[in-house]
C-alpha positions as CSV (number, residue, x, y, z in Angstrom):
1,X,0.0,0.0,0.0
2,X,1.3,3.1,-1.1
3,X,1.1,5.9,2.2
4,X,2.8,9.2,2.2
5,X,4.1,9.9,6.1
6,X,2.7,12.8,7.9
7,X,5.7,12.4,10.8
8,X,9.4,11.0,10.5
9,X,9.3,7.3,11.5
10,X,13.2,5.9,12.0
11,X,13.3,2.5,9.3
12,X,10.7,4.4,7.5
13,X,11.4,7.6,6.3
14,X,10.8,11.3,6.6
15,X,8.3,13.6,6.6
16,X,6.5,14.0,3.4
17,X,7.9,11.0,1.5
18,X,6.0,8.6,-0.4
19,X,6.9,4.9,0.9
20,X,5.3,1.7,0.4
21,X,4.0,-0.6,3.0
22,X,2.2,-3.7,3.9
23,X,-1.7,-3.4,3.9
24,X,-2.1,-4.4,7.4
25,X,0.6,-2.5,8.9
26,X,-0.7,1.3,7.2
27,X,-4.8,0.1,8.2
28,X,-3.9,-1.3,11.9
29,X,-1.2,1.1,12.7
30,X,-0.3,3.7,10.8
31,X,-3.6,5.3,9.5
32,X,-5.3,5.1,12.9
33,X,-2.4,6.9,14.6
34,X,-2.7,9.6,12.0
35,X,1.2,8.9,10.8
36,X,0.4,8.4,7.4
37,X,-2.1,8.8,4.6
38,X,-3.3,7.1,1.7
39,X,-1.6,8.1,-1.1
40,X,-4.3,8.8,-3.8
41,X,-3.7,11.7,-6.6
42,X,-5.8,14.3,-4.8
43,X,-3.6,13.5,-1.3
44,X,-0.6,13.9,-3.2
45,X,-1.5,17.4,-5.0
46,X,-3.0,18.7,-1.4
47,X,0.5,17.2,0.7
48,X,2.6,19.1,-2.3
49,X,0.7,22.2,-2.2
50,X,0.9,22.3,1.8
51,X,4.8,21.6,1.3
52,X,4.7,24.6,-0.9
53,X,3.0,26.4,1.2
54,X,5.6,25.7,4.4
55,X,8.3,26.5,1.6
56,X,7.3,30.1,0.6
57,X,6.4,31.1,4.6
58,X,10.1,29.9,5.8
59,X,11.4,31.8,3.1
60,X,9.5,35.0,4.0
61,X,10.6,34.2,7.9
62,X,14.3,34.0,6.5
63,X,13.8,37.3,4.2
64,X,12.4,39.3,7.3
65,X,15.3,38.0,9.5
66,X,18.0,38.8,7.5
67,X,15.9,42.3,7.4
68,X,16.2,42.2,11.2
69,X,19.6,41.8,10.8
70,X,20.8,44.8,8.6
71,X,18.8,46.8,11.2
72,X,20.2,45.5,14.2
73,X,24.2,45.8,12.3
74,X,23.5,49.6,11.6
75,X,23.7,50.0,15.1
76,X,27.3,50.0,16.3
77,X,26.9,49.4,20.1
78,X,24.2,49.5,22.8
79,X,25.4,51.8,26.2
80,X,24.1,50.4,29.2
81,X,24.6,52.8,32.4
82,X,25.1,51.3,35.5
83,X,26.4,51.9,38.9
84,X,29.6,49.4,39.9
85,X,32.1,49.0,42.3
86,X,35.5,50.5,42.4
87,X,36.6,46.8,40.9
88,X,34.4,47.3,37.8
89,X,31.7,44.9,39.1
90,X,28.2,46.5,38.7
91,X,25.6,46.3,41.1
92,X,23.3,43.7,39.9
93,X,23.7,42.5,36.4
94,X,23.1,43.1,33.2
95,X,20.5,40.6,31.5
96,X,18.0,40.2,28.3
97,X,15.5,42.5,29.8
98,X,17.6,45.6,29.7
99,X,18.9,45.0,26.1
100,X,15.2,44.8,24.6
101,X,14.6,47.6,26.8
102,X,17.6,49.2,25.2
103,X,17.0,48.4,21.6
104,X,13.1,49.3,22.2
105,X,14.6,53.0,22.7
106,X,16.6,53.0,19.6
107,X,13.4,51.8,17.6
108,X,14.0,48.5,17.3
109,X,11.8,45.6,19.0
110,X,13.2,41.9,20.0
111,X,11.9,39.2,21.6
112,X,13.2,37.6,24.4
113,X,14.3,34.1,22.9
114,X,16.3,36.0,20.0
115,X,18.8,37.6,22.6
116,X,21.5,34.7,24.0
117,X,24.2,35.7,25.8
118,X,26.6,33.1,25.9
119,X,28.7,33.6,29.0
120,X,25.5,34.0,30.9
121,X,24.2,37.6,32.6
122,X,26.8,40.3,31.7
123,X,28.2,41.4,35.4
124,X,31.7,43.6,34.3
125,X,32.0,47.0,33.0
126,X,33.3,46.9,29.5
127,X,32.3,46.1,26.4
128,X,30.7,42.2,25.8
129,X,29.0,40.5,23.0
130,X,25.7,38.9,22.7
131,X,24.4,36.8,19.9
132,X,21.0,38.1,18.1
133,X,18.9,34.8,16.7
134,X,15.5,36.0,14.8
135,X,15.3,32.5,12.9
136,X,17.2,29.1,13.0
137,X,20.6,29.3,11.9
138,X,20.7,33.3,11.4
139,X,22.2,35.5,14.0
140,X,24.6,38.3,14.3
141,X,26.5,39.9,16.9
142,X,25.5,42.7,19.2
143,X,28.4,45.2,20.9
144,X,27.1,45.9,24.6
145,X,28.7,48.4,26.6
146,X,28.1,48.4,30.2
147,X,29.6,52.0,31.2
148,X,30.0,53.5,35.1
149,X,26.8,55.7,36.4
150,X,27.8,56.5,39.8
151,X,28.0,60.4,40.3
């Protein structure tokens, strides 16, 4: 019986491909734990036209990312003010929070689960980097400086 797989199913194959399997196993297994469909012509057109679908909305996620980017690269560095010690430790820390907050003032809106910051919350004066994600595999670098407030 001819099936195309709804889900990737290890032995079998991957998403979307067109497999052949025994009768029994596709009507006592696969069908009822909606892994698979039949493979008739008009499930074929309407699983290609989905996948062409998914296709053109990654691509517009990917073209608006790499928008994201350019914008976020025009800006040179982000100053954060904080107060520190006299050993260049600030009070507190810097975290994700205060760099949307700082983008937000320079026009520009993140989300939360874009920002990383690989050595964890930024706790030094000086300048640190932090890694900007809008989409899987696309990122950029962001210059932070953390700069002395006390009067």
């Amino acid at each position: 019986m001819k099936v195309i797989l709804l889900v990737t199913i290890k032995k079998l194959g991957k998403s979307g491909q067109l497999i052949h399997v025994k009768n029994g196993y596709a009507r006592n297994y696969l069908i009822p734990k909606e892994k698979v469909i039949l493979a008739t012509n008009k499930n074929i057109k309407k699983f290609e036209n989905s996948i062409l679908n998914l296709e053109k909305q990654q691509n517009e996620k990917i073209l608006e990312a790499n928008v994201r980017i350019k914008k976020i690269q025009s800006i040179k560095s982000i100053i954060i003010y904080k107060k520190s010690s006299e050993k260049k430790k600030i009070f507190g820390s810097v975290g994700v929070s205060d760099i949307i907050k700082s983008l937000a003032l320079q026009g520009i809106f993140v989300k939360k689960q874009e920002i990383k910051l690989p050595n964890g919350l930024l706790r030094y004066l000086g300048e640190h980097t932090v890694i900007f994600s809008p989409y899987k595999g696309i990122c950029t670098n962001i210059s932070i400086s953390i700069i002395n407030s006390n009067s």
